[in-house]
N, C-alpha and C positions, 0 to 999 in steps of 0.2 A: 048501764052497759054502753061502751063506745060506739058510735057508727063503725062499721065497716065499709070502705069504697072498696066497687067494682074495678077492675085494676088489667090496663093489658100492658104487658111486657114487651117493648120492642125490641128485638137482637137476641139470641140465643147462643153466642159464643163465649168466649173465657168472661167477659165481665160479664156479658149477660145474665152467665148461670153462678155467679157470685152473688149478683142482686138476686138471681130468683131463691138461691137458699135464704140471702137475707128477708123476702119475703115470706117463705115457710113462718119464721115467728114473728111477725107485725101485725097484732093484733089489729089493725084499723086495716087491715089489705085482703083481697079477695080477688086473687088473679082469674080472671077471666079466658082471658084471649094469648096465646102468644106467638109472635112474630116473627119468621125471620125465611131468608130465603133456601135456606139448607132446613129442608124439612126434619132430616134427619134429628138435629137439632133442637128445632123446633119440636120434634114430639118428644125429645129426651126430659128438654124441658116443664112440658106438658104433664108428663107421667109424675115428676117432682112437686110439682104443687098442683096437681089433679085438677088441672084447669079443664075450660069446656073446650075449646076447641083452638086448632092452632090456623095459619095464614100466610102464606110466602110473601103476601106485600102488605107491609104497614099501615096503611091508607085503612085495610078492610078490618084490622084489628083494635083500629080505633074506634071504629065505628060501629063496634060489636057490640050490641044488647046489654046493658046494664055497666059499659063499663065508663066512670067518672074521671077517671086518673090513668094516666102514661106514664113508663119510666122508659125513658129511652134510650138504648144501649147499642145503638146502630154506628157503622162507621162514620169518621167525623164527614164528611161530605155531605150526610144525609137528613145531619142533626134541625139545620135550618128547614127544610123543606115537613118535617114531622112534627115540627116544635108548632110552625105554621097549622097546619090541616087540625091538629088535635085543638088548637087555638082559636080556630074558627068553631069550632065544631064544640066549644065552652066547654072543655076539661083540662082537670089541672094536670102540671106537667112538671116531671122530676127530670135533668136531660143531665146526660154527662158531658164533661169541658170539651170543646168548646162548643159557643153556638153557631159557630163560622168561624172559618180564617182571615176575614176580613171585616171592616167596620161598617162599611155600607149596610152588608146583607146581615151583620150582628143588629144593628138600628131598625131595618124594617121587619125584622122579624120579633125583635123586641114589643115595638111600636103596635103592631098587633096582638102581642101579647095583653100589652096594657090597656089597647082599647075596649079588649075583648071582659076584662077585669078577671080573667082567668091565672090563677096560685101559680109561680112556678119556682122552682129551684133549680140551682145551677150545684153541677156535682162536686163542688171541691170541698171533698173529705177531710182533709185535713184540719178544718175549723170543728169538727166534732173527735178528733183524738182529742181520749181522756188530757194527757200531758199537754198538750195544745190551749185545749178547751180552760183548765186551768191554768195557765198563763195567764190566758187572756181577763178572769176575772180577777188576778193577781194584778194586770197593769192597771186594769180601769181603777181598783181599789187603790191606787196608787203605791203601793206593797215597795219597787224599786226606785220612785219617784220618776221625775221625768226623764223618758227615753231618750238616751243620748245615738246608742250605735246597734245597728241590727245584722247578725249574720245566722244566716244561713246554708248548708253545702247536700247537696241530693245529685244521687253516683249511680246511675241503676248499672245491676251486675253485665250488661253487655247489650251492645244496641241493638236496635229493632233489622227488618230485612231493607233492604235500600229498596224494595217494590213502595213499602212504607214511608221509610223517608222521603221520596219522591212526590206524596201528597199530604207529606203532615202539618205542612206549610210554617215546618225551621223550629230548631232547639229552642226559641224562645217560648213560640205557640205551641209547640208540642210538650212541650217539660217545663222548662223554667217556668211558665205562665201558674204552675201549682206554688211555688216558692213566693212569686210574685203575690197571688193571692194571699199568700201566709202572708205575707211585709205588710200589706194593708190589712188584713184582719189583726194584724198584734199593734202595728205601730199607727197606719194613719197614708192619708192618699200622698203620692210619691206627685214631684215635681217637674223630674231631671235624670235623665239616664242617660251611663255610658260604659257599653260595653267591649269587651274584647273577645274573638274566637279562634281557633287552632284547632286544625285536623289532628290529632294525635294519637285517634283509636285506628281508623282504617280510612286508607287514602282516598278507597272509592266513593267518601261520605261528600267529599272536594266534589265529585263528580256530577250530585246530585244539587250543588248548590248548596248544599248544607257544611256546619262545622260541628265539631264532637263534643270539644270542650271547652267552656266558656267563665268569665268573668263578671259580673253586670252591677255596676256600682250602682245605688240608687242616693238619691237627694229626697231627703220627705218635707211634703209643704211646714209640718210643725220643727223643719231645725233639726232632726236625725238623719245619719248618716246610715246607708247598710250596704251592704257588699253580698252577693249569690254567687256559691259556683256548681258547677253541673259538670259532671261528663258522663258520655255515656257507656262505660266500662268501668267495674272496680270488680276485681277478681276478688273478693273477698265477701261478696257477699254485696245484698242493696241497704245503702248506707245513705242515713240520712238524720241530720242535728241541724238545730237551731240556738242560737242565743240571742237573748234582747237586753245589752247591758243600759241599764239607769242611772242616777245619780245617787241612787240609795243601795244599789244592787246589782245583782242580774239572776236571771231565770234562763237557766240551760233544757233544752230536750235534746234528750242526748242518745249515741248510738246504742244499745245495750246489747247484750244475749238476746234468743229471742227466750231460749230458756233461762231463769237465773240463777246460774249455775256455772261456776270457773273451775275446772279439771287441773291439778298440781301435779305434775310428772315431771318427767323430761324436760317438758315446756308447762308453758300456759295454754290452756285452751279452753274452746266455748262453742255454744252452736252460734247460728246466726238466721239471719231473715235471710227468705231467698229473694224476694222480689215484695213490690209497692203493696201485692193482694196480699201478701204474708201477714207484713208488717203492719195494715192497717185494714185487716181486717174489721176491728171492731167501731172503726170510725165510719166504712163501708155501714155497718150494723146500724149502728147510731144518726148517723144523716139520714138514712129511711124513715125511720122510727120519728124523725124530726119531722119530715115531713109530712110525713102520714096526720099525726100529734096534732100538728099546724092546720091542715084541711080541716080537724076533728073539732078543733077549739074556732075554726073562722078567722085564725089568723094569717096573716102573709107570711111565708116560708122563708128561711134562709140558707143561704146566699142567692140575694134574689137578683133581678135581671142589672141593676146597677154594678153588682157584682161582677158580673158577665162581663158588661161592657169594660171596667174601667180596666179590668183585668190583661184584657187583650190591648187595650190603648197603649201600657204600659208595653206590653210584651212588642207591639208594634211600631215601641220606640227604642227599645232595644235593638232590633230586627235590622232598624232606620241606621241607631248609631252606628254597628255591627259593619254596614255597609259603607256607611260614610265615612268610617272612622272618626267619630266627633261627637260632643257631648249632644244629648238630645230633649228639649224641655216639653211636656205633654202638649203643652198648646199649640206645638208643633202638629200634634197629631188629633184634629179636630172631631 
């Protein structure tokens, strides 16, 4: 029989209570504690996976009686300061992207992670989609030969509220940085960025310092070439493909139905994904499970704090070019 870990949840909002259904069935989990400052919330969650007790501040839910493991669902502001305390305090820690908007506090918070030799994973889902997931063992097996050009395109159905953009700290760190990870988990660590941006959804996004839709070429250290584009409006649903063409091939993940299922009438028609939780759910599912799997066996989890970091460098050089207008190379961004 597997160990089970003691398990406190931090965040109790829309992902929060996504991860906490995903831990209803993860055999290795046993929520304990969970956190968040809307009680309300917070007991809703409680009542779902019949935890012992719940906690308005995170700090105390960490620290709660038997529990070994954090999965941290807290706004991004909070991420570093939780990732810290649980870190000290020798538990392992699941956190969602990012661990900071900047590199300084991504590094010393890291730094203690590592000291501390405590498991952590960093939340980008998308290397555990099924279609992802196999890709990736498609490239390494060599299946398309070597990776010539990478593209990428992720549209979610309408932007967030400008209170949000205001601390998301920019389309690259906020959004692209998921795509960005996907470039380096299929192809290989990036070189050279340069991107371009336009307000095109809503003017007030200008206001905020921010842009809507973007472009971001990447240069990858092995000689591949990929290009991301983002906005944050597609009336037609959340839309999101990838392709990684080779010398032998290519491997597409592609938009589909969410049902598969095309209606003959008048027109064409189909359902669709309404948003990122819809559409990847079962990678949500699967990263836990990875997780959990990884503590159970003594191994180190993935995407681990290397992940984190180089993630944001990247995103932080888009951000650079963005601003500068000009092509931008990582060593730039130390």
């Amino acid at each position: 029989m597997s160990k089970s870990f003691g398990v406190a949840l931090l965040g109790a909002g829309r992902m929060g209570m996504e991860h906490a259904r995903t831990l209803l069935g993860v055999a290795e989990a046993k929520v304990l504690a969970i956190a968040d400052p809307n009680l309300q919330a917070a007991e809703a969650a409680k009542h779902l996976l019949r935890a012992e007790v719940t906690y308005a501040e995170p700090e105390a839910a960490i620290g709660h009686p038997g529990v070994e493991a954090v999965v941290i669902v807290t706004p991004t502001d909070t991420h570093a300061r939780y990732i810290e305390v649980a870190a000290l305090a020798g538990k392992a820690i699941f956190c969602e992207k990012p661990v900071a908007k900047d590199l300084a506090e991504t590094r010393r918070v890291l730094g203690i992670v590592e000291h501390q030799k405590v498991p952590f994973q960093i939340g980008f889902n998308r290397r555990y989609d099924p279609p992802y997931a196999a890709a990736k063992r498609k490239i390494e097996a060599g299946e398309i030969g070597p990776v010539e050009q990478f593209i990428d395109v992720m549209r979610d159905p309408a932007p967030p509220s400008l209170e949000y953009l205001q601390t998301s700290g920019g389309i690259f760190v906020d959004m692209s940085i998921h795509d960005i990870d996907c470039a380096r988990f299929l192809v290989g660590e990036v070189e050279e960025v340069l991107a371009w941006g336009a307000v095109r959804v809503d003017p007030r996004i200008a206001e905020v310092g921010d842009v809507d839709t973007v472009n971001l070429s990447l240069r990858f250290a092995n000689g591949a070439l990929g290009v991301i584009q983002n906005s944050r409006r597609s009336v037609y649903g959340y839309d999101v493909r990838t392709e990684v063409f080779g010398a032998e091939g290519k491997l597409v993940m592609d938009a589909t139905p969410k049902t598969p299922l095309w209606q003959y009438d008048q027109g064409i028609r189909a359902d669709y994904y309404d948003f990122f939780m819809d559409r990847f759910k079962e990678a949500y599912r699967l990263e836990l499970e990875a997780f959990f799997r990884a503590l159970a066996a003594g191994q180190p989890p993935t995407p681990g704090p290397k992940d984190a970091l180089e993630s944001l460098r990247i995103a932080l050089a888009a951000t650079k070019s963005l601003k500068e207008g000009r092509a931008v190379r990582l060593e730039e961004i130390p």
